[in-house]
DRENTOR-142347 format. One record per residue (C-alpha): residue in one letter; x, y, z. Coordinates in steps of 0.1 Angstrom, whole numbers, padded with zeros to 4 digits, always signed. Layout:
# DRENTOR-142347
aXYZ...
***
This chain:
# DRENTOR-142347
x+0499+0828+1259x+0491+0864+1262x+0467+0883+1246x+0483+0915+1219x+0475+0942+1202x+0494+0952+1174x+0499+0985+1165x+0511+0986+1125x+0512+1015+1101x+0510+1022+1058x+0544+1023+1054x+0548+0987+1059x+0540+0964+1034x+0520+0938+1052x+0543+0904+1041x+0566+0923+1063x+0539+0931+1088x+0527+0897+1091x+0564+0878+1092x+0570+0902+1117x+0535+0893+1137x+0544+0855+1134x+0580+0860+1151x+0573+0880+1179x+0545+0860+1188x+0567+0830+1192x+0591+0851+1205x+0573+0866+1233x+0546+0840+1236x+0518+0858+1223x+0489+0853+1205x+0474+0885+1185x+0441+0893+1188x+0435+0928+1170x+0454+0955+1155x+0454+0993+1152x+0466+1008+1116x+0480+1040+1119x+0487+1066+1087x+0472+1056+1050x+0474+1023+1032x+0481+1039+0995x+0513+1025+0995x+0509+0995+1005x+0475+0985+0980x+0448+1002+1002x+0420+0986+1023x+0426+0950+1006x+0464+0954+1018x+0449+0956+1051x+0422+0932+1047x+0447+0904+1045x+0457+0907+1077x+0437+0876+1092x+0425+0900+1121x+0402+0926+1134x+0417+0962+1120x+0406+0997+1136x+0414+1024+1115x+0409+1060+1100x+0402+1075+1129x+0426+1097+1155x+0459+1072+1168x+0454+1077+1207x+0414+1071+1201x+0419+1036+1186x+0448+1024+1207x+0423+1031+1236x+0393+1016+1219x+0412+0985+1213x+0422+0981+1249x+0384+0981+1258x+0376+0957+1227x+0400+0933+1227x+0413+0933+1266x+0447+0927+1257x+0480+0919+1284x+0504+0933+1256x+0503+0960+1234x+0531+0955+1203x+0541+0986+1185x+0552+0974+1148x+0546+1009+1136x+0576+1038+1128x+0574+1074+1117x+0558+1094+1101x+0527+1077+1108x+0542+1073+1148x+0560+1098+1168x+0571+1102+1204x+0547+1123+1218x+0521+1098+1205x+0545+1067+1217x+0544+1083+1249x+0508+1087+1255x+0504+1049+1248x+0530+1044+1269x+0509+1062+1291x+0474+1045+1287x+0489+1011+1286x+0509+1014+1322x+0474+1033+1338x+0460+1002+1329x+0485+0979+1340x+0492+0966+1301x+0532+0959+1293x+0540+0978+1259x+0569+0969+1241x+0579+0983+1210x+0618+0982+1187x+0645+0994+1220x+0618+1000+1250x+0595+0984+1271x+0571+0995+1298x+0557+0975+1322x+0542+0979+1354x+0537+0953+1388x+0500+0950+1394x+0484+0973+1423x+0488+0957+1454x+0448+0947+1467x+0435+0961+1500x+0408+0949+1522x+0395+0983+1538x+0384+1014+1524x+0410+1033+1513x+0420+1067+1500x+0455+1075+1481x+0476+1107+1483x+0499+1118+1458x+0512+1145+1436x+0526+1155+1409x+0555+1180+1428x+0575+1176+1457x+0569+1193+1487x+0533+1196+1475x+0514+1192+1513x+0513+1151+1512x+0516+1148+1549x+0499+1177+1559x+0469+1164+1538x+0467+1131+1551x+0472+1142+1587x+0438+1163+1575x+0420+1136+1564x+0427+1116+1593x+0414+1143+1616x+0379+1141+1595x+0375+1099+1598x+0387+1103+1637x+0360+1131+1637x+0334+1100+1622x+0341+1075+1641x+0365+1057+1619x+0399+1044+1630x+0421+1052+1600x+0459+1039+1600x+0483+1057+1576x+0509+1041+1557x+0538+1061+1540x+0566+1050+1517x+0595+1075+1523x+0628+1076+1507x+0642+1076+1540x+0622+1046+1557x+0628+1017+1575x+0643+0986+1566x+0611+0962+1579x+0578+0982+1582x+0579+1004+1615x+0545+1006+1632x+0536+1041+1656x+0509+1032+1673x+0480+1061+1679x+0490+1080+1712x+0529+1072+1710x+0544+1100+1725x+0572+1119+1703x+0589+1143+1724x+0620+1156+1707x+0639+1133+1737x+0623+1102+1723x+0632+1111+1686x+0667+1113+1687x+0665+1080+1706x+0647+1066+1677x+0679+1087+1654x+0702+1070+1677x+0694+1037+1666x+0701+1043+1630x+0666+1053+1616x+0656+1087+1598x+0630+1099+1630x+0621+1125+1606x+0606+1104+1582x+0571+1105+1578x+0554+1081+1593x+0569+1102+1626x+0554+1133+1612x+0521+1116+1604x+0520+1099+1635x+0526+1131+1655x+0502+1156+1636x+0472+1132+1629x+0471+1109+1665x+0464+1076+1647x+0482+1046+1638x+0512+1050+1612x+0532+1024+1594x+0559+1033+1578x+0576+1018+1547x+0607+1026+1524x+0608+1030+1483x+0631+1035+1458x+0636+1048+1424x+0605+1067+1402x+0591+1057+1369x+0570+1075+1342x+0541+1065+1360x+0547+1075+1395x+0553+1043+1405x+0585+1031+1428x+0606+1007+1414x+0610+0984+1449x+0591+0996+1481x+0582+0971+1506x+0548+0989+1511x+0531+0951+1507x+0548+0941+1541x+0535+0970+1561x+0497+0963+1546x+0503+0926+1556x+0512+0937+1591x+0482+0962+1591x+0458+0933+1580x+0461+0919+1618x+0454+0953+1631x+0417+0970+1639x+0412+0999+1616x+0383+1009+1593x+0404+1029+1570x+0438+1028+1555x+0451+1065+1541x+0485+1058+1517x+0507+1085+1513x+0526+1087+1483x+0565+1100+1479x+0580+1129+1462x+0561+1125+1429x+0555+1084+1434x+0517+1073+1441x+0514+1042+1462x+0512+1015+1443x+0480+0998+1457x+0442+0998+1442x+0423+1019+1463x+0389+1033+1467x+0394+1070+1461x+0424+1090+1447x+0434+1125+1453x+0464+1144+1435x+0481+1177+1445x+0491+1199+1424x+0510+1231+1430x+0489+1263+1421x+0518+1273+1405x+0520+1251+1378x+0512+1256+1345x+0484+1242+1328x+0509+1224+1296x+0523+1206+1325x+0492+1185+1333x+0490+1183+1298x+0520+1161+1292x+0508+1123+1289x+0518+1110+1323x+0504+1136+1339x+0472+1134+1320x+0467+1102+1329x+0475+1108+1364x+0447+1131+1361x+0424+1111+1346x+0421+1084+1377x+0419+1114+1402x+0389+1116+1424x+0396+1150+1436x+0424+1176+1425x+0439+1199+1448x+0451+1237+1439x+0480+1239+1469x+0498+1268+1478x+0465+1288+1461x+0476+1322+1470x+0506+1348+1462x+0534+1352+1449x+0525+1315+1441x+0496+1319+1418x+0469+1346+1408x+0432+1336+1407x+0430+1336+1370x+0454+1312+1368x+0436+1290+1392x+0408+1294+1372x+0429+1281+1341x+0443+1252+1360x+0402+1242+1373x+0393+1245+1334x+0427+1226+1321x+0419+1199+1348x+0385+1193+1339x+0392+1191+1305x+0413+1160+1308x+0388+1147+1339x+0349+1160+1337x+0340+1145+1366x+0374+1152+1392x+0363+1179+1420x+0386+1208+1421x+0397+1217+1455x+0423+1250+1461x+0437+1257+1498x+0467+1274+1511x+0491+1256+1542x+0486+1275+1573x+0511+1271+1605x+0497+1254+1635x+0517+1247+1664x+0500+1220+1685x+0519+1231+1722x+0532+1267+1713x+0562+1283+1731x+0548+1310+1757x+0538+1347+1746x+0565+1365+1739x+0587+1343+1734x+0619+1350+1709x+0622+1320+1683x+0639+1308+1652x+0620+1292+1624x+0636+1259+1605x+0608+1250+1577x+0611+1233+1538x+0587+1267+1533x+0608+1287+1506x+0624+1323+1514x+0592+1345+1490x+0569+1327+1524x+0590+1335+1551x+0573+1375+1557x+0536+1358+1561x+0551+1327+1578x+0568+1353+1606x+0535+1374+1605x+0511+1344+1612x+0532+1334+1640x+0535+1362+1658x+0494+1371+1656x+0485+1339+1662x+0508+1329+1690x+0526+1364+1700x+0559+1351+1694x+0588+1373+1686x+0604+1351+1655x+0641+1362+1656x+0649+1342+1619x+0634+1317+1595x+0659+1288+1579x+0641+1274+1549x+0676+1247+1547x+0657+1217+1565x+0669+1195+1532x+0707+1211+1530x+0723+1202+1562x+0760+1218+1562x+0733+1253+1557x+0712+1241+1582x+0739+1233+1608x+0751+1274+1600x+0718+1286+1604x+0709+1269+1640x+0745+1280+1655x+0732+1320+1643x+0700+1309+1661x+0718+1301+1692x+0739+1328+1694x+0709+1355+1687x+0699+1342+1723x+0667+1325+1715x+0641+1308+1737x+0630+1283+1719x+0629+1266+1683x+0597+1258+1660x+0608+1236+1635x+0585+1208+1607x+0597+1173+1617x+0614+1166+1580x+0647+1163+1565x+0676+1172+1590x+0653+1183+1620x+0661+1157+1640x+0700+1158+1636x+0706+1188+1637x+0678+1212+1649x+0670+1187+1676x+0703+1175+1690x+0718+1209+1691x+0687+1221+1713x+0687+1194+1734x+0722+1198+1738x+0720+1235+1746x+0686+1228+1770x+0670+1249+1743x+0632+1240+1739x+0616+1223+1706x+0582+1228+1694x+0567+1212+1663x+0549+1232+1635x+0523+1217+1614x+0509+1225+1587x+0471+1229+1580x+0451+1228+1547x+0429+1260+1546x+0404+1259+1518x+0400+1297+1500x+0370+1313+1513x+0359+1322+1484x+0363+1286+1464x+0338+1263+1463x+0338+1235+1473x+0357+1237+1503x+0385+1212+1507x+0363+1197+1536x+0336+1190+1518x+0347+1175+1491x+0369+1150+1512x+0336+1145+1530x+0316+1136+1498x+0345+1113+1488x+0345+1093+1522x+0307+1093+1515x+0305+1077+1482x+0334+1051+1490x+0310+1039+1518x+0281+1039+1505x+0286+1005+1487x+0294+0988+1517x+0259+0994+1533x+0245+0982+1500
***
């Protein structure tokens, strides 16, 4: 039988409330161990109305607070909600929905239930990625911290869970060369080559396993990936240090020994304040501001994101960067190119700028349709016929298919552009710090 906690309210007389206790545990094959009483118990004959209840009662004191101290009390698997309006609404239904799947609890209630598979366990020191946007610098990050750990020593292997992955977990070993030649080889055999263990792979140098998911719930969590088979394959390989990359706004569902969310500098601060997102929050070792600059965000709203953030997690580190273009083997001074990025049209002026006064290049046009191929596909034939030199294109979405092939086929040149985390000068602490700090403190124990 598994351990419940009953949730019950005043406008219930409690013959009702226990009946109703007796049949769902027989039902669901439960045994109660506590309850929480929401609202006031005038109608139903006060405290000795409650009293009868042949269990341990928390009351008069704030819903969310009791549910909580209950959980820690009682260690419950299930948390029952008996209770109705006025005494229970949906935001508050929500944010026990909230605190019961962060701790891996099932609630079930009238018409829902929420349940969550337990984290998978890993057997390395491990950091999670995830966020609570799309396109919020995932891969970019992770490359990043891979770079630190290589710079350390360690020999990190990342592991990502794309909606586009691979049937059977696809291993890229560190060093694997991925020319544009050898991707649409990989494309040729039915497999997304943009996906992003590829990317990962590329940009960071190390070991990447790539995985597939599907489907999104209130928690971030996938509804099937097969993420456990690529750890299981990892488990016979040497590394020091798994990094997981979550996908869209899914976390990897594994237990690991640090957690860092991104968040879009952009947002507002009600949106962390939502219960999921709380939550999400809450379990955050560090919290990064990305995209930290114009027309994006101002510095007083940073400043009210940093506040709103701490608020729901005193002790998460707060972190703001900006995503800077990096081309790993540039095209030659001078050079006229076309742009294919994810980066939206309000970037496109600094993208063009940084690329010619970093590199010299004359950038002819910038295609922000990576994701929307029929725009794409118009966009690379204007390239082509503007007489350009070479492309620089992010290795996501349609790059491969259509950027790619149609260079290849035209004997046009391909360069990869990555993109680099660059704390703000002026914030402190720097992005690097504070990842060092965290890799710091999760190996700390070990030398214990």
């Amino acid at each position: 039988m598994r351990r419940a906690l009953f949730i019950i309210d005043g406008e219930h007389y409690m013959p009702v409330i226990c009946q109703a206790i007796d049949a769902i545990e027989e039902r669901e094959n439960l045994e109660a161990v506590a309850a929480v009483f929401l609202g006031s118990a005038e109608k139903i004959g006060g405290a000795e109305a409650v009293a009868s209840l042949d269990l341990p009662v928390l009351r008069e004191k704030e819903a969310l607070q009791m549910v909580c101290e209950a959980i820690e009390r009682f260690n419950p698997e299930v948390v029952v909600d008996l209770s109705d309006a006025p005494a229970m609404d949906e935001r508050l239904r929500m944010e026990v929905a909230a605190e019961c799947l962060a701790r891996g609890l099932t609630y079930i209630g009238a018409d829902f239930r929420f349940s969550v598979e337990p984290p998978i366990m890993v057997r390395r020191p491990a950091l999670s990625v995830f966020s609570l946007t799309k396109r919020a610098g995932k891969t970019a990050l992770c490359t990043y911290i891979a770079t630190l750990l290589k710079e350390v020593g360690e020999t990190p292997i990342i592991f990502t869970m794309s909606r586009g992955g691979p049937p059977e977990p696809t291993v890229v070993k560190a060093g694997t060369e991925l020319t544009p030649d050898a991707l649409v080889a990989i494309a040729d055999k039915g497999l997304h080559a943009a996906a992003d263990h590829y990317e990962n792979a590329l940009f960071s140098g190390v070991t990447a396993i790539g995985s597939r998911r599907a489907g999104g719930g209130f928690s971030g969590r996938p509804f099937f990936t097969n993420l456990h088979a690529a750890i299981k394959l990892a488990s016979k390989m040497k590394a020091t240090w798994y990094l997981f990359e979550g996908s869209g706004t899914d976390a990897p569902p594994v237990e690991p020994s640090g957690k860092i969310v991104l968040i879009s500098a952009s947002t507002e601060p009600a949106a962390l304040l939502t219960p999921f997102n709380r939550v999400r929050v809450r379990v955050a070792d560090i919290a990064v501001l990305v995209h930290a600059e114009p027309p994006h965000t101002t510095a007083a709203h940073l400043q009210e994101l940093k506040k709103c953030l701490q608020s729901i997690n005193p002790k998460v580190v707060v972190c703001a960067c900006v995503l800077r273009p990096f081309l790993p083997q540039p095209p030659k001074e001078g050079s006229r190119v076309a742009v294919t990025t994810t980066m939206p049209e309000a970037v496109h002026d600094r993208l063009r700028a940084e690329l010619q006064n970093r590199y010299g290049l004359n950038v002819m046009g910038v295609s922000s349709a990576l994701a929307n191929r029929s725009l794409l596909s118009t966009d690379v034939r204007r390239f082509i016929k503007q007489g350009i030199d070479a492309f620089v294109t992010e290795l996501k979405s349609a790059s491969v298919e259509v950027v790619i092939r149609s260079a290849i086929s035209r004997k046009i040149p391909v360069h990869f552009l990555q993109n680099r985390p660059v704390s703000l000068p002026e914030w402190e602490p720097s992005l690097r710090s504070a990842l060092q700090q965290l890799v710091k403190r999760v190996k700390e124990p070990k030398r214990r």
